[in-house]
LUMTIDO-971549 format. One record per atom (N, C-alpha, C, O): x, y, z. Coordinates in steps of 0.2 Angstrom, whole numbers, plus 5000, padded with zeros to 4 digits. Layout:
REM LUMTIDO-971549
XYZ;...
This chain:
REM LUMTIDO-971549
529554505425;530154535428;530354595423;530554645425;530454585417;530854625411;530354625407;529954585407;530154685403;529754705397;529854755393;529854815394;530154715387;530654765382;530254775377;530154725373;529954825375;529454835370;529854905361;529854965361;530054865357;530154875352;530754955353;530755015351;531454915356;531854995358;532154985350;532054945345;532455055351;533055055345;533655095348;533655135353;534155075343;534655125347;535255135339;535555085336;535255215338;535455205332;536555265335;536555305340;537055245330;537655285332;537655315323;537855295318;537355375324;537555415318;536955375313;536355365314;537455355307;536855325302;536755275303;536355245299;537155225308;537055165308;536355145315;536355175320;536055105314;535655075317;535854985320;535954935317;536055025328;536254945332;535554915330;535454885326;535254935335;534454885338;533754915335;533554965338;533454885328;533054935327;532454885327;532354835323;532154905333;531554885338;531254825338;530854795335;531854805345;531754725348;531254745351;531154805353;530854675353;530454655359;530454605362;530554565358;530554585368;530454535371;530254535380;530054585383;530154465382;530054495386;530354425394;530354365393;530454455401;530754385403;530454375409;530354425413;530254315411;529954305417;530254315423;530554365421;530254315427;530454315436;530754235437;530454185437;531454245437;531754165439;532154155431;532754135432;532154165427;532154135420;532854175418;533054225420;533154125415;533654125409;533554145404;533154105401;533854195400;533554215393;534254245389;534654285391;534254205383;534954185380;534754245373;534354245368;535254295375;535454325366;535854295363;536454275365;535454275357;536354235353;536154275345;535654295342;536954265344;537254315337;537854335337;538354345341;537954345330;538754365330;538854425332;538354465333;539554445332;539854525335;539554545331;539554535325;539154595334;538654645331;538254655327;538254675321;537754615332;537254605333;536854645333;536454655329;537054685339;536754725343;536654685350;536454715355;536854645352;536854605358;536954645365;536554645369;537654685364;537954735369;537654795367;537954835370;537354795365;536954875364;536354865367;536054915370;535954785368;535254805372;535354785378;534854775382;536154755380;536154755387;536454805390;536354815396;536854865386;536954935389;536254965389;536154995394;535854965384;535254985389;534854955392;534454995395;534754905393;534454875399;534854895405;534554885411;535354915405;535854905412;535854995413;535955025418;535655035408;535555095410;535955145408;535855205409;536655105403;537255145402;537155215395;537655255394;536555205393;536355245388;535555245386;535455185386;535055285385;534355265384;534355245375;534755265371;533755205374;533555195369;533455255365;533455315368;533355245358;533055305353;532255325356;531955375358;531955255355;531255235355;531455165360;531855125362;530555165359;530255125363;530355105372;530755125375;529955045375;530155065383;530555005385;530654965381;530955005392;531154935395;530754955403;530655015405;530754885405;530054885410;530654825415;530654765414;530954845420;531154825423;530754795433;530754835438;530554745434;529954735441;529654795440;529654835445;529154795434;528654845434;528754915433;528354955431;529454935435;529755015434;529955025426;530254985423;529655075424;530055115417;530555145420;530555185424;531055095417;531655125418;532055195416;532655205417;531555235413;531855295409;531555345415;532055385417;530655345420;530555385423;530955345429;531255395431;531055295432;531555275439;532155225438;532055165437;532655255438;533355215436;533555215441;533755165442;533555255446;533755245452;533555175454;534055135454;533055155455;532655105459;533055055456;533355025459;532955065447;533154995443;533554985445;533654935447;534155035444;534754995445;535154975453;535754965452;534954965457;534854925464;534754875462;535254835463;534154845457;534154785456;534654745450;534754685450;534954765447;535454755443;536154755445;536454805448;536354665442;536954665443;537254665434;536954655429;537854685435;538054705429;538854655427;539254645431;538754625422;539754605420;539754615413;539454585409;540054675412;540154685406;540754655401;541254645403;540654645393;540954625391;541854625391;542254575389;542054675392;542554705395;542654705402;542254735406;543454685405;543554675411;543254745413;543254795410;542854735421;542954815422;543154795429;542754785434;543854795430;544354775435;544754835437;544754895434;545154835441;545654865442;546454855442;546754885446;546654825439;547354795436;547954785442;548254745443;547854865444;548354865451;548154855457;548554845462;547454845459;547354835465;547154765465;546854735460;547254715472;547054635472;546354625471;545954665470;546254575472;545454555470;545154585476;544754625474;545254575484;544954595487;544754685488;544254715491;545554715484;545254795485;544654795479;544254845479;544754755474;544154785468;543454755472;542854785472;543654705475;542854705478;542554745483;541954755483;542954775488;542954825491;542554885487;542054905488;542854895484;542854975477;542254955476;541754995479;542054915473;541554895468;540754895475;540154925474;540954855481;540454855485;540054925489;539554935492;540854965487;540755045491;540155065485;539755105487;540155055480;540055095472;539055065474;538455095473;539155015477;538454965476;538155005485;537654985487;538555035487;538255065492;538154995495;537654985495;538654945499;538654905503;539254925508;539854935505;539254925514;539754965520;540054915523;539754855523;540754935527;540754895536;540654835536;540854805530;540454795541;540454735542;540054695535;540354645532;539354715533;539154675528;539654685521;539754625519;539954715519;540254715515;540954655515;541054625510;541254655520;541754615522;541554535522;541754485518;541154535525;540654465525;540354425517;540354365516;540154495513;539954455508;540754465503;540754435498;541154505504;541454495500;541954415499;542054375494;542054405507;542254325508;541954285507;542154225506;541254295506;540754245506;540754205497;540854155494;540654275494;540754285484;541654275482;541854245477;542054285485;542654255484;542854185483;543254165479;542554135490;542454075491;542154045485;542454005481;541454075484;541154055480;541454035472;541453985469;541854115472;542154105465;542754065464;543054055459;542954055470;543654005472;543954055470;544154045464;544254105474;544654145474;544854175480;545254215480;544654155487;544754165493;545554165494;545954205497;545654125491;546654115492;546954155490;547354175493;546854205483;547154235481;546754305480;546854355476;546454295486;546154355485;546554435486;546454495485;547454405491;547754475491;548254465485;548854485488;548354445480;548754435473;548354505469;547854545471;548854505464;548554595460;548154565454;548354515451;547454595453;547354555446;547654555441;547754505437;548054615440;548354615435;548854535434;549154525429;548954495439;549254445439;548954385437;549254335437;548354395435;547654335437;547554315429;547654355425;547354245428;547254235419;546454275419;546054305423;546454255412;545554295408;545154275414;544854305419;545254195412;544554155418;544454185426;543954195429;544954195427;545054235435;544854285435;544554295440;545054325430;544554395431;543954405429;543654445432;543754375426;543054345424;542754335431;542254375433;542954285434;542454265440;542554325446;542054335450;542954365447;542954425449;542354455448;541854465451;542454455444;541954525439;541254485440;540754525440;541154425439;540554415443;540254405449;539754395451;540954415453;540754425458;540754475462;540554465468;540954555458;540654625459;539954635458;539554665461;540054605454;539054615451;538654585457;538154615458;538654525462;538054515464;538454545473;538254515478;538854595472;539054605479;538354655481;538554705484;537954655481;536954705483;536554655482;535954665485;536754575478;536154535479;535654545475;535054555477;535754555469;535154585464;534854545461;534954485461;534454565459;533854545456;533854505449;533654445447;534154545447;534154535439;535054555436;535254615436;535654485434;535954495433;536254475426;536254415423;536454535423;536554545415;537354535415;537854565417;537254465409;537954435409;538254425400;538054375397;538754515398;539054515390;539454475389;540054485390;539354425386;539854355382;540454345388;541054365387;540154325395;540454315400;541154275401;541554275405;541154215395;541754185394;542154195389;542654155389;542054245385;542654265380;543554255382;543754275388;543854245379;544454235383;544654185388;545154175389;544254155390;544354095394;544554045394;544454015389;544954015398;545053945399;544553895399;543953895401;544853845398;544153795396;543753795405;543253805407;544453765409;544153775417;543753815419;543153805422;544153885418;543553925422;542853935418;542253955420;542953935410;542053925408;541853875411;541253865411;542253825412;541553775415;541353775423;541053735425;541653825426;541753855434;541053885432;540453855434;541153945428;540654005424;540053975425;539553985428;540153925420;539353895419;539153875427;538853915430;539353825429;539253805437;539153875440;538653865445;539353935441;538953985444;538354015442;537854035446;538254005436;537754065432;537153975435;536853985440;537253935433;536753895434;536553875443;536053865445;536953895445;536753895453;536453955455;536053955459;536754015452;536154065453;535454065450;535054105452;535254035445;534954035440;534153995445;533554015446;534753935446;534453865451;534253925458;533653925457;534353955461;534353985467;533554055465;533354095470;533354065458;532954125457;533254175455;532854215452;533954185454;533854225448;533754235443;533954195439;533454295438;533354335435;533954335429;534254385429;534054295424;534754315421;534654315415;534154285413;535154375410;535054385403;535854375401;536354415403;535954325397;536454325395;536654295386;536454255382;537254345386;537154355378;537754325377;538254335382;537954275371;538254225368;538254245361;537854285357;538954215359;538554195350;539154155351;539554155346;539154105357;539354005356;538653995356;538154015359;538553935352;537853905350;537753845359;537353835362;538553825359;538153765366;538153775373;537853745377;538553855374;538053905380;537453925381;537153925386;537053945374;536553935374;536153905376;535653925380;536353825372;535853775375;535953745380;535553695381;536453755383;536753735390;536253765397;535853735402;536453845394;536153885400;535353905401;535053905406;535053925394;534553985394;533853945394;533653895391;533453965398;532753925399;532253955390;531953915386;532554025387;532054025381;532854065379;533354085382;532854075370;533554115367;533054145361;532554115358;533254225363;532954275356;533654275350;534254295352;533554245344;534054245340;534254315338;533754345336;534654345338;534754415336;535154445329;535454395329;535254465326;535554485319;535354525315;534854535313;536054575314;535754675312;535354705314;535154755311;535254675321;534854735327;534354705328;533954735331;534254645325;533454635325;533254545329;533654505327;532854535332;532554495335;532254435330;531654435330;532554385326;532254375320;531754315323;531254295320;531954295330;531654225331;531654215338;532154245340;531154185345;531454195351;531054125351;530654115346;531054085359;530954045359;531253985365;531753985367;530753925365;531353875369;531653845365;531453835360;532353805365;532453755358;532053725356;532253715350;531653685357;531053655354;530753695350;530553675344;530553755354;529853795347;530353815342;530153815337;531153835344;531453875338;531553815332;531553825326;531553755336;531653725329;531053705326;531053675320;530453715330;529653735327;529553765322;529353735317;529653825323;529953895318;530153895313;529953925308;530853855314;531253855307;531153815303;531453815298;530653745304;530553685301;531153665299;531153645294;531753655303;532353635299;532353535302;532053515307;532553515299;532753435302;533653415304;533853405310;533953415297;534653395298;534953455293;534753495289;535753435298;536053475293;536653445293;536953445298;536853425287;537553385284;538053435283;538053485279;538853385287;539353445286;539653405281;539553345281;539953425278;540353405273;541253435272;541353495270;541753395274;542353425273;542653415266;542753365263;542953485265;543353455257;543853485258;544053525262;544353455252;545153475251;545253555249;545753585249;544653585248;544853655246;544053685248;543653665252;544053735246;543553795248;543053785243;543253805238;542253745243;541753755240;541453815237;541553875240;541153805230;540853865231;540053875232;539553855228;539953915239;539253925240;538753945238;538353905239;538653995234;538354005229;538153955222;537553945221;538653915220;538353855214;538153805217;537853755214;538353795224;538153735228;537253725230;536853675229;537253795232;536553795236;536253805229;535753765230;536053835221;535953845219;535653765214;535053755212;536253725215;536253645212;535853615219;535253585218;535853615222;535553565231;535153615230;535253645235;534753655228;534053685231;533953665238;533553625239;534353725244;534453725249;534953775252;535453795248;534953775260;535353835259;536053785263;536053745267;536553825260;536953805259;537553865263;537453925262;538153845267;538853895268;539153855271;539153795274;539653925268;540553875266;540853905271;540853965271;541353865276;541853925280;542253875279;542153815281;542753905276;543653875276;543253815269;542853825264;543453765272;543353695267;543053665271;543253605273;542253705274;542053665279;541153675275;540853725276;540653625271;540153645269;539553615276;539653575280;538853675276;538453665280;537953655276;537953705273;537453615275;536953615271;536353575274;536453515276;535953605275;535053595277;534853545273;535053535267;534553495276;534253425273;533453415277;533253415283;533153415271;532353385277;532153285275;531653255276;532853275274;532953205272;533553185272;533653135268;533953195275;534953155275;535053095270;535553085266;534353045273;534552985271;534553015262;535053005259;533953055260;533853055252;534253085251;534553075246;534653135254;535053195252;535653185250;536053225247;535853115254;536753115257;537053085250;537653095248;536553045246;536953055239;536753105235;537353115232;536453135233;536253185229;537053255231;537353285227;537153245237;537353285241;538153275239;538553325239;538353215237;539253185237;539153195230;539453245228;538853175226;538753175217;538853235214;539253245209;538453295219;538753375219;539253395219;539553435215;539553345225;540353375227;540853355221;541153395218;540753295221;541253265215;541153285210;541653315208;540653285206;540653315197;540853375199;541353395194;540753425205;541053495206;541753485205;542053525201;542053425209;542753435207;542953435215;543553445216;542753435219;542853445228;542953355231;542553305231;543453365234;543653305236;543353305243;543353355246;543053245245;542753255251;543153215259;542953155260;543453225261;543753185268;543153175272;543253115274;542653205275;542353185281;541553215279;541453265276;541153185281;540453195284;540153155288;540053095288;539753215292;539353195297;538553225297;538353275294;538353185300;537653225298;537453235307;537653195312;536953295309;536853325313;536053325314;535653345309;535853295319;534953325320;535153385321;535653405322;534453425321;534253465322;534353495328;533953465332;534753545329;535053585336;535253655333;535353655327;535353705339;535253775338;535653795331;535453835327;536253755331;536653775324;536253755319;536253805314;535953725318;535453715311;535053765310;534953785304;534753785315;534053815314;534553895314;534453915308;534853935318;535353985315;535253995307;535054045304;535653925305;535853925299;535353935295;535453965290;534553895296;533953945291;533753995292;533454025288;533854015299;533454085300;533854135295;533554175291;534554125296;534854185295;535354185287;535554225283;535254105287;535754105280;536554085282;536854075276;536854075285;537454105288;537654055296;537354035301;538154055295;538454005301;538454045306;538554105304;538354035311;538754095319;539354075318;539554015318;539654125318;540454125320;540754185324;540454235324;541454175327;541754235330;541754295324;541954355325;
């Protein structure tokens, strides 16, 4: 369905995306995960059309989308990371707006408007002003502009930011039902359990670059990671003498230590002996199999965080 062949996309002297590849089946979920600025929202604005790449192509149901954008974008539904609502008008005029925009008319229009309302459990309040609506409720609007044409391929930027816990778990139950029904979806994260919640394969992204892609099994293939022990202390480790003493990698956020183990059991004292001669008082540890947060943390060195 999708084939994204090595773009870049650079603003002045910085380079967002210097030349990802990937590519995604027909039916499939495919997860970008990375922190803010990554480059994440930069290759779904060009995938969605909002700007072309420097280099290289995107291959949307067989179209280069650089010679026919037209075409492509019929097939694209779009929620971008930012509300793109209307503040003063109610839910149902933004759906209206938005359906006129998607070139849907008249009776179908009206029809599927109620029909995606329901869906999103917003039919009741469909004549209320959004500007009145929490994050979560504007969210499910704005998803539910996007498939007012029925598209093919719906491209979803860190879709729950802001939200209430209710409406992301609403969120999920949609994206998973269209998912479940044949859509096409690319959706970019940098929470690690959306990821493994939603995505059939996830390309790790970081400084523009594609460092790892995969299902969670192979990524933890990849990374050969096993466990990773957290360790809390009364003050702020330091990561640098830590990882240098554990020959392993090692990060510290707040008084929070994350350290890679290909043995817990051998490691978990070597691991406390450290802390203590350091002088770090220890209140809590846990030890973790290996899940997307681990393998992150060898790919890239570094925790996902906001």
């Amino acid at each position: 369905m999708i084939e994204v062949k090595n773009i870049t996309k650079s603003y002045g002297k910085t380079q967002a995306v210097r030349g990802i590849s990937f590519s995604i089946k027909d039916g499939e979920c495919f997860g970008l995960l990375g922190p803010n600025g990554a480059g994440k929202s930069t290759t779904i604005n060009m995938l969605s059309m909002l700007f072309p790449p420097n280099a290289g192509q995107i291959t949307i149901g067989g179209i280069d989308v650089a010679k026919a954008n037209g075409e492509v974008k019929s097939m694209l539904g779009i929620v971008p990371q930012e509300i793109a609502l209307y503040e003063k008008f109610t839910a149902w005029e933004n759906i209206l707006f938005w359906g006129s925009i998607y070139g849907v008319k008249g009776k179908a229009l009206n029809d599927k408007a109620e029909q995606l309302l329901k869906w999103v459990g917003l039919f009741d309040r469909r004549k209320d002003l959004v500007k009145d609506y929490s994050g979560g409720m504007k969210r499910r609007i704005n998803i539910a502009c996007a498939l007012l044409h029925s598209p093919k391929v719906l491209l979803l930027d860190e879709p729950t930011v802001g939200v209430d816990p209710q409406s992301r778990n609403l969120i999920f139950e949609l994206i998973q039902q269209l998912n479940k029904e044949g859509m096409t979806i690319i959706y970019t994260t940098h929470y690690m359990e959306e990821a493994e919640k939603l995505c059939d394969r996830i390309g790790i992204i970081d400084n523009g670059l594609i460092i790892a892609q995969g299902t969670l099994d192979e990524l933890k293939k990849q990374s050969e990671v096993n466990d990773m022990i957290i360790v809390d202390c009364t003050q702020t480790p330091d990561e640098k003498m830590l990882a240098e003493k554990l020959k392993t990698t090692v990060s510290v956020h707040e008084n929070r230590l994350s350290i890679l183990s290909e043995d817990s059991k051998k490691d978990l004292t070597r691991i406390v002996t450290t802390c203590t001669d350091a002088g770090y008082e220890i209140t809590r540890i846990d030890i973790q199999k290996a899940n997307l947060e681990s393998v992150f943390l060898k790919m890239t060195g570094k925790q996902l965080r906001d």
